[in-house]
C-alpha positions in Angstrom: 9.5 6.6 21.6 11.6 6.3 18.9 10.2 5.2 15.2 11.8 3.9 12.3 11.4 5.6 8.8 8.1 5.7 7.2 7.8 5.0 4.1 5.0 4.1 1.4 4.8 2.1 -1.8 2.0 2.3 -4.8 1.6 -1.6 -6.8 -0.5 -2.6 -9.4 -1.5 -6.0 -10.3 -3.8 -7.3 -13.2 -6.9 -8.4 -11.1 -6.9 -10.2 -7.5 -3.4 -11.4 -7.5 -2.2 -9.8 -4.6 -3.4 -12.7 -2.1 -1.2 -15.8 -4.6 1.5 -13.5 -5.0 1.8 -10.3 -3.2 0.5 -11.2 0.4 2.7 -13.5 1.3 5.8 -11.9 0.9 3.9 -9.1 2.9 3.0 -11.3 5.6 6.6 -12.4 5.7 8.2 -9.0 6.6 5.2 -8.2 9.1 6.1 -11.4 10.6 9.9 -10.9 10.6 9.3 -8.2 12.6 11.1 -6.0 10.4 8.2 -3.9 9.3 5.1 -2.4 10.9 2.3 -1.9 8.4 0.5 1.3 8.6 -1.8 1.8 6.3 -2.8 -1.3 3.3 -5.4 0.1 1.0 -7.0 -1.0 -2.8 -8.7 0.3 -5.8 -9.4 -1.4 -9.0 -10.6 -0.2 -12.3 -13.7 -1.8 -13.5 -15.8 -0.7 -16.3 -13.9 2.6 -16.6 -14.5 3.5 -12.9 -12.1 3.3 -10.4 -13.2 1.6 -7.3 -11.9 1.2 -3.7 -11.5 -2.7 -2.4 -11.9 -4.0 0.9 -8.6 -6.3 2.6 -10.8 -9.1 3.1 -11.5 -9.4 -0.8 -8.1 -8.8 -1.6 -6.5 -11.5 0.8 -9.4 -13.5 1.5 -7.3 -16.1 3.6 -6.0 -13.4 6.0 -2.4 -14.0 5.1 -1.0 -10.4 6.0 -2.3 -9.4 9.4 -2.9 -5.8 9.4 -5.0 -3.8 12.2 -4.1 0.0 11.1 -2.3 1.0 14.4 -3.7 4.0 17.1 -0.5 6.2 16.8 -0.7 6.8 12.8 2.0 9.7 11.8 0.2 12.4 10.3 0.6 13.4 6.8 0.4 9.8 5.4 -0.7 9.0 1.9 -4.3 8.4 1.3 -5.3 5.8 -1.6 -8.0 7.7 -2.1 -6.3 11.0 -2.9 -3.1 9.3 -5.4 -3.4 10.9 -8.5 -1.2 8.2 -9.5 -4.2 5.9 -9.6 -5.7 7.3 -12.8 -3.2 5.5 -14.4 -4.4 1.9 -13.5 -5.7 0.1 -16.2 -8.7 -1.6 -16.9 -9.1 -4.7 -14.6 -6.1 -4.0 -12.5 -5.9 -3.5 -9.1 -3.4 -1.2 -6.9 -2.5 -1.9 -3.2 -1.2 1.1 -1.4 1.3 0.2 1.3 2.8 2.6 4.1 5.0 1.2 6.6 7.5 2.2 9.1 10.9 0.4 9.4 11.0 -1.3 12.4 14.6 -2.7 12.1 16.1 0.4 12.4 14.5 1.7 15.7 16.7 0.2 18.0 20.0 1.5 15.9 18.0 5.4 16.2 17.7 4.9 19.8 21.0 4.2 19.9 22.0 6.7 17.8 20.1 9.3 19.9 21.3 7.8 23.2 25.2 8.4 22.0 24.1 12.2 21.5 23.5 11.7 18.0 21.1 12.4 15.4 20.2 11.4 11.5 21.2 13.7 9.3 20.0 11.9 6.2 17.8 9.4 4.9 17.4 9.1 1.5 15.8 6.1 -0.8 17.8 5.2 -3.7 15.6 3.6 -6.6 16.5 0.0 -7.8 16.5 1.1 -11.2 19.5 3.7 -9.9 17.8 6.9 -10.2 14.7 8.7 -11.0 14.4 11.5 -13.9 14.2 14.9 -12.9 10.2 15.4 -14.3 9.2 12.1 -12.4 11.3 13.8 -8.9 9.6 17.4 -9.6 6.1 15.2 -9.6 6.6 13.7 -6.4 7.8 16.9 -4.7 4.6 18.5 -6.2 2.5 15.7 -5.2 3.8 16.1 -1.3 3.6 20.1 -1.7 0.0 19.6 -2.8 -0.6 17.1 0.2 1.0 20.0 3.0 3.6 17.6 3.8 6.4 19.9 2.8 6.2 23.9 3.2 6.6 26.6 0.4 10.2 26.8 1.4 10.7 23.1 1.7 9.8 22.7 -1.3 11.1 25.2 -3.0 15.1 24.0 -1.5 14.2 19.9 -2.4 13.2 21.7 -6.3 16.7 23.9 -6.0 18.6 20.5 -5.1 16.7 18.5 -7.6 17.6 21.1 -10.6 21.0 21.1 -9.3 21.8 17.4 -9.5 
């Protein structure tokens, strides 16, 4: 079976707005059938403690339709285990959202079916770029979270330095 890139995204928000203006653009692309949502997750910061939230308080009028699938990829983010999250400020909330790309499974299997393969995939940033310390964070992050090996890590850190 062929799946589409995987990717995840980390949003803060000051309170409970994701339902008025989050979840509905959400529940558009889930609807579009361009995206599959994977995982949806919440924390908030309240009284200095950081606190995981349920969907149902978060979009209490069901507007993205999310059942986590049975055939998760392994080595997805956790909200639970973001180090990002002790960021968040007081009274804000974070959603974590990993989905997989469903547009572009039919042009893999294609791809595949013509005897060929992907030899790159590679998310540009809408700002342009990332600095180098906030790249060597995120490849530390996914060493610490055995999604990359020693040596994986260690060529992504050469290429990273190189650039």
């Amino acid at each position: 079976m062929a799946v589409g890139p995987v990717e995840y995204l980390v949003v803060t928000f000051p309170g409970g707005r994701f339902a008025d203006a989050i979840a509905p653009v959400l529940a558009d692309a889930v609807a579009s059938e361009a995206v599959r949502i994977l995982d949806l997750a919440f924390a908030r910061r309240a009284g200095g403690t950081l606190e995981y939230v349920e969907l149902r308080e978060m979009d209490p009028q069901g507007l993205v339709s999310f059942d986590p699938p049975d055939d998760l990829p392994p080595g997805l983010p956790r909200i639970t285990g973001l180090d990002v999250l002790e960021q968040l400020s007081e009274e804000s909330s974070a959603a974590l959202i990993v989905w997989e790309d469903l547009w572009s499974v039919p042009l893999t299997r294609a791809v595949q079916e013509a005897g060929g393969q992907l030899l790159a995939h590679e998310r540009v940033p809408a700002d342009g770029g990332d600095d180098v310390i906030t790249l060597l964070e995120r490849l530390a992050d996914l060493k610490q979270r055995g999604v990359l090996s020693d040596a994986e890590f260690a060529a992504q850190k050469a290429r990273i330095l190189a650039d």
